[in-house]
C-alpha positions as CSV (number, residue, x, y, z in Angstrom):
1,X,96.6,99.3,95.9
2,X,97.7,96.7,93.5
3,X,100.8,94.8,94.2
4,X,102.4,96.3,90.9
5,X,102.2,99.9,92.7
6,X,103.9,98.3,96.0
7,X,107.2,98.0,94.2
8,X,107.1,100.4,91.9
9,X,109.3,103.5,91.3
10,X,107.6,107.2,90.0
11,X,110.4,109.8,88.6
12,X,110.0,113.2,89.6
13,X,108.0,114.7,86.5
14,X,105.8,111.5,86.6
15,X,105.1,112.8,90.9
16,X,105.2,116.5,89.6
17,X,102.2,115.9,87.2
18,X,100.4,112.9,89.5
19,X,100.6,116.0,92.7
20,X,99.9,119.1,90.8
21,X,103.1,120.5,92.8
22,X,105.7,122.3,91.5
23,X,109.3,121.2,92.0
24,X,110.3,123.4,94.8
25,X,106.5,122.8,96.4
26,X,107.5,119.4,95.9
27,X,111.0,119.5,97.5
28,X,109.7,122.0,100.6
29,X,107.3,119.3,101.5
30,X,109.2,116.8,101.8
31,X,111.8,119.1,104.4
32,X,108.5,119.6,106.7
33,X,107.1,115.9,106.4
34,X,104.4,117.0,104.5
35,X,105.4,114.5,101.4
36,X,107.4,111.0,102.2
37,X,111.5,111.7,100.6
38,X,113.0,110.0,97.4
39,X,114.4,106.7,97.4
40,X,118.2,106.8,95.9
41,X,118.2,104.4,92.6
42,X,122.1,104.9,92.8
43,X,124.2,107.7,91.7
44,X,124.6,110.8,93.2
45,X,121.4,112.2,92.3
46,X,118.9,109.5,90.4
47,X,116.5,109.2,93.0
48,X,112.1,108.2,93.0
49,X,108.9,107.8,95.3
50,X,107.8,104.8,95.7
51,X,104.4,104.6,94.0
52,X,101.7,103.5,96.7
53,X,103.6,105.8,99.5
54,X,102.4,108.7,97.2
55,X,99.2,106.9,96.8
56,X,98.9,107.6,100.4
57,X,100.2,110.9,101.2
58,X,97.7,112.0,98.5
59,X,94.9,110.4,99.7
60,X,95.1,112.1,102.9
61,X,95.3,115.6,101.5
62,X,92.4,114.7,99.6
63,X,90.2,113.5,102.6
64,X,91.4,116.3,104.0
65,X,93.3,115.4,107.3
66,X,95.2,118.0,108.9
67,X,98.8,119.0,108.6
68,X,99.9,117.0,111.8
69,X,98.2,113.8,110.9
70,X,99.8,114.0,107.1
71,X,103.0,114.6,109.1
72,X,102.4,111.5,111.3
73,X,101.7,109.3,108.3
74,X,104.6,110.6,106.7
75,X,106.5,109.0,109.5
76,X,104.9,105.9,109.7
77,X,105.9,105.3,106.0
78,X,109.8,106.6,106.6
79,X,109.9,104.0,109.4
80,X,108.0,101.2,107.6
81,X,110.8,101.9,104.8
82,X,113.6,101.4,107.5
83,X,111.6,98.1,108.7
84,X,111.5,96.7,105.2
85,X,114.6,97.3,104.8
86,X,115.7,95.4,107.8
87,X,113.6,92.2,106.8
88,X,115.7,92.1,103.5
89,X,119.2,92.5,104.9
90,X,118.0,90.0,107.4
């Protein structure tokens, strides 16, 4: 993972065509914690995925790991979110 991906921001149809889900595939996995939730970019509805936690998710389902171990890592990456978050606002 390059630094680049760290930071960066995937739209929907950009995570759509990188997962080979469809939108409401898409949406259903996230609600079980099979796929790590949209950021908000602001609005009431622009939201993304931050690049290298789909990097991850996708690299588990591709290694093959079960559902409760994607679920797990979908949880570390929610929390690590929150603990970013509370470095920045200090």
């Amino acid at each position: 993972m390059t630094q680049e991906n760290l930071y960066r921001i995937e739209r929907k149809p950009e995570v759509l065509h990188r997962t080979g889900f469809s939108r409401s595939v898409l949406y259903s996995r996230v609600q079980q914690l099979l796929f790590v939730p949209p950021v908000s970019l602001g609005g009431e509805r622009a939201v993304g995925w931050v690049s290298c936690e789909v990097d991850k998710v996708m690299a588990a389902y591709i290694a093959g790991h079960s559902k409760t171990e994607i679920q797990s890592l979908v949880t570390q990456l929610i929390a690590q979110r929150k603990n970013a978050m509370g470095v920045i606002n200090g």
